[in-house]
C-alpha positions in Angstrom: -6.3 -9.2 10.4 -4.8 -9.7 7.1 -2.1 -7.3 6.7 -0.9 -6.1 3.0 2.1 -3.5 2.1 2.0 -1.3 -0.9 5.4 -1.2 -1.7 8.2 -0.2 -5.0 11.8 0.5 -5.0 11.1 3.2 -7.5 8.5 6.6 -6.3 6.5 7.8 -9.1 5.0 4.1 -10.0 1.5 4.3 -9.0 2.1 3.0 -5.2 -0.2 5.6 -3.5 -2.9 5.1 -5.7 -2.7 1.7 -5.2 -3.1 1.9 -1.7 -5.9 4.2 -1.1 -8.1 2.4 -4.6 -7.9 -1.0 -2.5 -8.4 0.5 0.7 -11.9 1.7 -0.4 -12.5 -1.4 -2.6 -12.0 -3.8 0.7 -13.8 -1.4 2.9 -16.8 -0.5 0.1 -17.1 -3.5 -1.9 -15.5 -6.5 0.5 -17.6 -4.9 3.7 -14.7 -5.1 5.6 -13.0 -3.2 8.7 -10.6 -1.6 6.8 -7.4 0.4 8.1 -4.9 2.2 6.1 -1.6 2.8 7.7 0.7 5.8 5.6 3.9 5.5 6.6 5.7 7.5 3.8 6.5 11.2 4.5 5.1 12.7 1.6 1.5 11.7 3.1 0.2 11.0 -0.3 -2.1 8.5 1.3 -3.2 11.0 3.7 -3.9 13.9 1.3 -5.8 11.7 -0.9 -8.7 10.5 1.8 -9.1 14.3 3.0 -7.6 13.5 6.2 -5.9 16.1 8.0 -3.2 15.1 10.7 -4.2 15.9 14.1 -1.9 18.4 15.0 -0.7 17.1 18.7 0.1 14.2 17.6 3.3 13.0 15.5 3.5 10.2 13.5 6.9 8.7 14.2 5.8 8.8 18.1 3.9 5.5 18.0 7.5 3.7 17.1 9.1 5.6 19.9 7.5 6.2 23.0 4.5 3.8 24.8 2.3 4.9 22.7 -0.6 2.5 21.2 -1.3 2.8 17.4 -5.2 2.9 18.1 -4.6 6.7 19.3 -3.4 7.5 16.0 -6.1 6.2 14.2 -8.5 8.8 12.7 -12.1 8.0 10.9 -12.2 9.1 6.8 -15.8 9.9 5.3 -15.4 6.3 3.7 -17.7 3.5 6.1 -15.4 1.1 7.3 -12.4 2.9 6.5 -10.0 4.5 9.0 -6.4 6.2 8.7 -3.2 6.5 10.9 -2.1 9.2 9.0 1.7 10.4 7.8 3.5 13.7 8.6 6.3 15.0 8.0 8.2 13.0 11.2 8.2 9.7 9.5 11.4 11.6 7.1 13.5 10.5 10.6 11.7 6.7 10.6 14.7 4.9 8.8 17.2 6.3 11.3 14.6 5.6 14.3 14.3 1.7 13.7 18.3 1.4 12.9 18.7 2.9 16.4 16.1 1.1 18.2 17.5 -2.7 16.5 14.2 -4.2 16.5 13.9 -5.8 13.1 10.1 -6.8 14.2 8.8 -3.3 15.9 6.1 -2.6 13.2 4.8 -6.0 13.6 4.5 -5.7 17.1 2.5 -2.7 16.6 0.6 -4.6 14.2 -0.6 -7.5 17.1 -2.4 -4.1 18.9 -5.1 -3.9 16.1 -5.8 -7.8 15.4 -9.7 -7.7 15.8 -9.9 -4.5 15.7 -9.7 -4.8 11.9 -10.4 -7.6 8.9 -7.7 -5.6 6.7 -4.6 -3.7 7.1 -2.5 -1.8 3.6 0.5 -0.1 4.8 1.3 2.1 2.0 5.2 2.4 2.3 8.0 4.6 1.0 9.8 4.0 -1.5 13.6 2.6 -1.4 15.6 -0.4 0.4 15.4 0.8 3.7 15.0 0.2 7.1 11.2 1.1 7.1 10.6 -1.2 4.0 12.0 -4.4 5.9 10.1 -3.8 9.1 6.6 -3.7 6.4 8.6 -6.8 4.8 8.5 -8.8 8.1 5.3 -7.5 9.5 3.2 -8.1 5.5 1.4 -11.0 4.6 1.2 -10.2 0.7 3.5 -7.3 -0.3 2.0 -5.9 -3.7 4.6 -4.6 -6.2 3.5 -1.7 -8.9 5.4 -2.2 -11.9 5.4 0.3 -14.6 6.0 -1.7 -18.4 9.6 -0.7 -18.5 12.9 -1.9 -18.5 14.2 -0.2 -15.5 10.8 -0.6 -13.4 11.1 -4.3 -14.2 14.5 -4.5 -13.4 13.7 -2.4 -9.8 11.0 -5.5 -9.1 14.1 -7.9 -10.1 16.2 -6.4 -7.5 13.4 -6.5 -5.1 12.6 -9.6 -5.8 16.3 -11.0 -5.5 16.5 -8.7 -2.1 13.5 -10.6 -0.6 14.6 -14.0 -1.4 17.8 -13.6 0.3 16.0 -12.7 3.8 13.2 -15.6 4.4 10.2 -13.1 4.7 7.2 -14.6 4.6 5.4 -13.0 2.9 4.1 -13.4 -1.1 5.1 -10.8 -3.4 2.2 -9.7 -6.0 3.6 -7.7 -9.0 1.0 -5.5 -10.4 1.3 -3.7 -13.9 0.9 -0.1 -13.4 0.3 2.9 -15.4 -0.3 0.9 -18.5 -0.9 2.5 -21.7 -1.6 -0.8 -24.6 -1.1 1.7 -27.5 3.0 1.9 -26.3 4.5 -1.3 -28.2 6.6 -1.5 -25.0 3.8 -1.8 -23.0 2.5 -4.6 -24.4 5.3 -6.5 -24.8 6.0 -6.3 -21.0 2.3 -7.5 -20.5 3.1 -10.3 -23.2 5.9 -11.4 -20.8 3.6 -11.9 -17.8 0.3 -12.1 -18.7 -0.9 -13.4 -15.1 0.1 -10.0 -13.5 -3.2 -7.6 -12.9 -2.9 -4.8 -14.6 -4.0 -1.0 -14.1 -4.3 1.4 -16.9 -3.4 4.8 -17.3 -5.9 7.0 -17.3 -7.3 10.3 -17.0 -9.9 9.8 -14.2 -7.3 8.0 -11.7 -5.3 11.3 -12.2 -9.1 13.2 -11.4 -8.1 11.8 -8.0 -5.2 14.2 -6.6 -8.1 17.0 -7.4 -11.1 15.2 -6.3 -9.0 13.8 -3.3 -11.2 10.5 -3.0 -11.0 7.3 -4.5 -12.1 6.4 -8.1 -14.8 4.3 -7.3 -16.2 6.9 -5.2 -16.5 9.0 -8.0 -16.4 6.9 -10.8 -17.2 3.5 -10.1 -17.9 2.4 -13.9 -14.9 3.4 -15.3 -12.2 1.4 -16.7 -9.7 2.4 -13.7 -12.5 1.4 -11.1 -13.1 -1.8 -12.3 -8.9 -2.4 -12.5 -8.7 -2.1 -8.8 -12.0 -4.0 -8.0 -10.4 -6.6 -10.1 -6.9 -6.5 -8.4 -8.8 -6.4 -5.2 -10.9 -9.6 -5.8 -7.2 -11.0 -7.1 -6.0 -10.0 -3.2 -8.6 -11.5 -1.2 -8.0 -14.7 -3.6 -4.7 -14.7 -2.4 -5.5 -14.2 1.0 -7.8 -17.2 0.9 -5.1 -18.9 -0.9 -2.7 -18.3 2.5 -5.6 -18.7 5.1 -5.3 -15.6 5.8 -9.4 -15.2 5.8 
């Protein structure tokens, strides 16, 4: 099971929609078991796919009692596609792994789904924190949304500088998000890295919140569609690149 984090220092950068778009791309268009994990408290991910928390369950309960993540795990409408999802309990999951001092928790949570699944996106929340390292450690590719700014870019530098300094092993993947070419700064920052994919902004990615499914599952020939079947196909290159098949 190939396991990839959605992950920014910054909210507000596209990381959701990110997650959920290549969630549905590698369960629709790869055919491949696919499980999304929300671990952010705003349940973004959650709200998104239509999924609606079971209500005796808590999220933050698989990290602290014997509990197995598989419990958690609820079907979408989407073949192939399943969701543990988020609630408000994860706001306590920083404090949590701080107090339990086990830097590789997640990851051991992680070794409970291997072939139960082909591919794994943890959509994380946003910040330096606790959380973030255990997806860190536990991630094979950790893919970066990266708005064409100065201080987005210079969040993915301090990420990037962060990451270095702690031996993960995973690969980072910086991904242009919420690009608009008509913004001169824009396309500079594009100009500077052309080999990062690149998603646009547009209207029918923001149809999503109100449609609360994926693009390609309402729009598959649009220009935002294709952008994440394209990023995807750039993934599972990756992947193949690591062995990680």
């Amino acid at each position: 099971m190939a396991r990839i984090a959605v992950y920014s220092l910054k909210g507000g950068v596209g990381k959701t929609t990110l997650a959920v778009n290549l969630a549905w791309c590698s369960a629709t268009q790869s055919a491949r078991r696919t499980l999304l994990w929300d671990l952010d408290p705003q349940a973004a991910s959650t709200y998104l796919l239509g999924v609606a928390p079971k209500a005796r369950r808590k999220a933050q309960a698989v990290f602290t009692r014997d509990l197995d993540p598989v419990d958690l795990i609820q079907q979408t409408d989407i073949a192939q596609l399943d969701l543990i999802p988020a609630d408000t309990s994860l706001r306590a999951l920083d404090q949590l792994f701080h107090e339990l001092d086990k830097k590789k928790r997640l990851a051991k949570l992680l070794e409970r789904l291997d072939g139960d699944y082909d591919r794994l996106l943890l959509d994380c929340p946003p910040g330096l924190t606790e959380t973030s390292e255990q997806a860190m450690r536990a991630a094979d590719i950790i893919l970066i949304p990266v708005i064409p700014s100065p201080l987005s870019q210079r969040a993915f530098e301090e990420v990037s500088a962060y990451f270095a300094g702690r031996g993960f092993k995973a690969g980072l993947m910086p991904v242009h998000s919420m690009v608009d070419r008509r913004r001169k700064l824009h396309g500079e920052a594009i100009a500077r890295h052309p080999d990062w994919p690149v998603i646009p902004m547009a209207s029918i990615v923001e149809t999503m919140s109100a449609r609360r499914r994926p693009v390609g599952a309402f729009a598959a020939r649009s220009t935002g569609a294709r952008a994440f079947a394209a990023l995807w196909q750039a993934v599972e290159r990756k992947l193949a690149d690591r062995d990680l098949r």
